[in-house]
N, CA, C and O of each residue as an XYZ file, in Angstrom:
276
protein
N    -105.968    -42.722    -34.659
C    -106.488    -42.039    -33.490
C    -105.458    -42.003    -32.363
O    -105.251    -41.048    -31.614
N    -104.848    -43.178    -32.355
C    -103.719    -43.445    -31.349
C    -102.831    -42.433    -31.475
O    -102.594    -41.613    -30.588
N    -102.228    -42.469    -32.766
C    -101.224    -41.364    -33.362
C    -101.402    -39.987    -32.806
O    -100.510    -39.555    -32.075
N    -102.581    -39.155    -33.097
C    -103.244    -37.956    -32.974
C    -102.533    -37.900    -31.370
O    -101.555    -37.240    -31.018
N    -103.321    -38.758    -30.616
C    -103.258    -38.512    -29.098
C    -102.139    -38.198    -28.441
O    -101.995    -37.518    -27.425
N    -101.082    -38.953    -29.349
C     -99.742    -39.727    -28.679
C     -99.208    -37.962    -28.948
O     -98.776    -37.416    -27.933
N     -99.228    -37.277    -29.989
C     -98.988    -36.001    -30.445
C     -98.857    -34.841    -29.441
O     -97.998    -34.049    -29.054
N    -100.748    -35.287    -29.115
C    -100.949    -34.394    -28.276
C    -100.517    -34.448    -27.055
O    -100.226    -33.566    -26.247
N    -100.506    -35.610    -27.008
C     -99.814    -35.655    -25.028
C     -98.248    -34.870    -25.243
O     -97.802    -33.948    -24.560
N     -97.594    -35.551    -26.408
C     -96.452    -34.674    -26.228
C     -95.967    -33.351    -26.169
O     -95.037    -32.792    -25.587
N     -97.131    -32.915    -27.166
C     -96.932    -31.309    -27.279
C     -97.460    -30.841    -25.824
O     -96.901    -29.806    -25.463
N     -98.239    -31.264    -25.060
C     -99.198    -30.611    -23.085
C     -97.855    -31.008    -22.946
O     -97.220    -30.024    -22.570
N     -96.979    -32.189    -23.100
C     -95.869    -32.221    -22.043
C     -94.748    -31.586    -21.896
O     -94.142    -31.234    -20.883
N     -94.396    -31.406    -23.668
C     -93.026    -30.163    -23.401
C     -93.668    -28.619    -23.409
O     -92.714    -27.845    -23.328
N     -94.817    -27.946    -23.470
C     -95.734    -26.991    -22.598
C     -95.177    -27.037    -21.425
O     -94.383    -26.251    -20.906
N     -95.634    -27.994    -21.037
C     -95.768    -28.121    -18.809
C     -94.220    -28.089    -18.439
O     -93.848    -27.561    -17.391
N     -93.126    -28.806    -19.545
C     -91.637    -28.296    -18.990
C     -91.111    -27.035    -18.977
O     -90.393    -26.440    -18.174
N     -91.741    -26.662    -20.307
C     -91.199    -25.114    -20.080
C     -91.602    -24.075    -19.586
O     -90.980    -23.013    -19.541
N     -93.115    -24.381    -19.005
C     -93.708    -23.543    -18.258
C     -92.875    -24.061    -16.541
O     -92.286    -23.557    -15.584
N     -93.121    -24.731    -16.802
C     -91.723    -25.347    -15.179
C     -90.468    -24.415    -15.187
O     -90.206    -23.468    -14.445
N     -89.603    -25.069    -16.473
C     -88.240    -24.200    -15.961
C     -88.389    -22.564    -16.333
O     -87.520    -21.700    -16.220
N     -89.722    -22.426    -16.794
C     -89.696    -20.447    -17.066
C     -90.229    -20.128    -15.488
O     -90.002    -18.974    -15.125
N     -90.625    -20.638    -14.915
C     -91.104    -21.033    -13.423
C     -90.122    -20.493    -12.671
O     -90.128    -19.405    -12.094
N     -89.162    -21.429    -12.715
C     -87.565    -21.629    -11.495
C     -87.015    -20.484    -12.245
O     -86.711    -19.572    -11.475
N     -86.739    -20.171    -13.725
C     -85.540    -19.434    -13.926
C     -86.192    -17.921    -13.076
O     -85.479    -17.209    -12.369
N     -87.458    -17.698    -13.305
C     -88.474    -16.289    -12.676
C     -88.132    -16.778    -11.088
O     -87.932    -15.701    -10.527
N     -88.021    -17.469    -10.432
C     -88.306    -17.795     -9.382
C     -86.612    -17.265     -8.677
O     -86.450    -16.359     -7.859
N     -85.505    -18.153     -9.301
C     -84.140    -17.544     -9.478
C     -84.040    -16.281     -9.573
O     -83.509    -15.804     -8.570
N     -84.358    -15.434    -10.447
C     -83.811    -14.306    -10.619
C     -84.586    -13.057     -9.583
O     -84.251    -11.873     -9.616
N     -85.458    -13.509     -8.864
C     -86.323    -12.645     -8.203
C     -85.963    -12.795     -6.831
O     -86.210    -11.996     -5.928
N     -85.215    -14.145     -6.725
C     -84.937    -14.403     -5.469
C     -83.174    -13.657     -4.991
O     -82.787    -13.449     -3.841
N     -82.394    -13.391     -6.289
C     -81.461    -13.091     -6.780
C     -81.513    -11.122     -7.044
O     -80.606    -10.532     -7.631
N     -82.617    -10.493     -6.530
C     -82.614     -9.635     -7.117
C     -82.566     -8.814     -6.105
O     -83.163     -9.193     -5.097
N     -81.783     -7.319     -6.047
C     -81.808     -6.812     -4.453
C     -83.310     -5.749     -4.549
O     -83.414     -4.847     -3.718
N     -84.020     -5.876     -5.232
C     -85.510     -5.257     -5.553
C     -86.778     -5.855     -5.226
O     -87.882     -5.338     -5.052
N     -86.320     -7.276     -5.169
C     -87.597     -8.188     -5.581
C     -88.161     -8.445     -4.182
O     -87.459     -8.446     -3.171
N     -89.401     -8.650     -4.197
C     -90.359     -7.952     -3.165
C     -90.284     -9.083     -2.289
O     -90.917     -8.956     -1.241
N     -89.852     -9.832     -2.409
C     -89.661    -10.815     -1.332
C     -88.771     -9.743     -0.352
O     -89.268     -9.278      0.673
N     -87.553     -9.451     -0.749
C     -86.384     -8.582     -0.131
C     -87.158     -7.211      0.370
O     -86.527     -6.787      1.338
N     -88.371     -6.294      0.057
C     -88.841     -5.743      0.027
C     -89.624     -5.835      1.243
O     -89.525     -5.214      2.301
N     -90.581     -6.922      0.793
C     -91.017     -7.252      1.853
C     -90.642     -7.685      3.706
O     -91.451     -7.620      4.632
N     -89.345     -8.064      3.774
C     -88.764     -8.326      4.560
C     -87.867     -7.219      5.167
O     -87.550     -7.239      6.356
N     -87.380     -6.033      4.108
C     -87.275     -4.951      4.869
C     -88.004     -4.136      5.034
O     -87.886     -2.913      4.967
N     -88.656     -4.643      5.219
C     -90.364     -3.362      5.438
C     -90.683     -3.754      6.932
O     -90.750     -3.096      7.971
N     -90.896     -5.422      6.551
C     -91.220     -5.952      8.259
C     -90.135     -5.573      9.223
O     -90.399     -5.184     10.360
N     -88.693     -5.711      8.678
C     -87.577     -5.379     10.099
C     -87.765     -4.084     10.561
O     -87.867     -3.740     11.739
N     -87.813     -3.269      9.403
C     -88.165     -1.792      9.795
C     -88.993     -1.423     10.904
O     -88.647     -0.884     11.956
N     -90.507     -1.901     10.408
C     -91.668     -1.710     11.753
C     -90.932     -2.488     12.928
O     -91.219     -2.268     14.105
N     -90.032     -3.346     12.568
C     -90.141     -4.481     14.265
C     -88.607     -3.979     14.832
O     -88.101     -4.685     15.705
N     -87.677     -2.496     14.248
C     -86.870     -2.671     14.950
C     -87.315     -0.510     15.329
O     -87.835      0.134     14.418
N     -87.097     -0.055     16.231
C     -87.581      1.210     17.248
C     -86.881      2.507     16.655
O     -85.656      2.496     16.782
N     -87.353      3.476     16.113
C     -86.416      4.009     16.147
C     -85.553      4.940     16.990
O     -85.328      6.081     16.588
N     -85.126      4.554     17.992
C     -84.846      4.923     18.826
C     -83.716      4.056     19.829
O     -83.561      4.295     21.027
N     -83.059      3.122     19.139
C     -83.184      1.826     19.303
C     -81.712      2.336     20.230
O     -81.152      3.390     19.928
N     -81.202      1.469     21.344
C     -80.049      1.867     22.492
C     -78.836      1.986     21.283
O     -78.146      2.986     21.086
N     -78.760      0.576     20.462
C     -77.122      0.675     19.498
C     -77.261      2.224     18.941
O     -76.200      2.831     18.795
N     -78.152      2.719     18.708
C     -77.861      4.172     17.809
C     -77.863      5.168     18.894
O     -77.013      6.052     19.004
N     -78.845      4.985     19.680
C     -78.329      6.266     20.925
C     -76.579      6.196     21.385
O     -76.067      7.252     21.757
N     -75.969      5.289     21.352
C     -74.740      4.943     21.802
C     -73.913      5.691     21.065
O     -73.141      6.485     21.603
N     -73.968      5.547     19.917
C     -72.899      5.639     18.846
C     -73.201      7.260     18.582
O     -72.403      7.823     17.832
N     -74.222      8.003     19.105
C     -74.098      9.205     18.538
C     -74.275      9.408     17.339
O     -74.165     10.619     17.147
N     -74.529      8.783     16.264
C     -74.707      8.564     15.019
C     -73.704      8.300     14.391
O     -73.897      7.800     13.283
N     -72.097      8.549     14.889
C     -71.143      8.150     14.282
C     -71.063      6.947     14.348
O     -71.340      6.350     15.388
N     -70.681      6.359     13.287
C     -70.150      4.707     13.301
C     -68.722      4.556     13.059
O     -68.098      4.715     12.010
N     -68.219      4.140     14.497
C     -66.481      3.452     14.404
C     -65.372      4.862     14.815
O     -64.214      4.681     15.193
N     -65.909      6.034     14.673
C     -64.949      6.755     15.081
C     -64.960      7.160     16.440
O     -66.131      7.272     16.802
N     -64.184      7.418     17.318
C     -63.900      7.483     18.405
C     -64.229      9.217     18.623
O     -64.061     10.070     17.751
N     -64.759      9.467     20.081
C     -65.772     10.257     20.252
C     -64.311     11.700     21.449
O     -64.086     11.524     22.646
N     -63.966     12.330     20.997
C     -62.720     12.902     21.718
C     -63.415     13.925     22.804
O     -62.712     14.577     23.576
């Protein structure tokens, strides 16, 4: 009976590791990804929170870096 158990705990335990590192490696590559909605999400929010209308772009005329003759 001991035996059986000892089995089973092992097999739930290397389960629960690899559901762990399939975890981090998903967690890595999403965090790593220029798509992944975290990144998505965060340029969505700057978007609404920056004007469009904003003084740096009235300045520049829309050109960036070239000098205005």
């Amino acid at each position: 009976m001991i035996d059986g158990s000892m089995n089973l705990l092992a097999i739930i335990i290397i389960v629960l590791a690899l559901a762990a590192a399939a975890g981090i490696v998903y967690a890595a590559w999403e965090l790593s990804s220029d798509k992944s909605a975290i990144n998505t999400a965060d340029r969505r929010a700057n978007r609404l929170a920056t004007p469009t209308g904003d003084a740096e772009g009235e300045k520049s005329g829309g050109r960036s870096g070239s000098p205005e003759s």
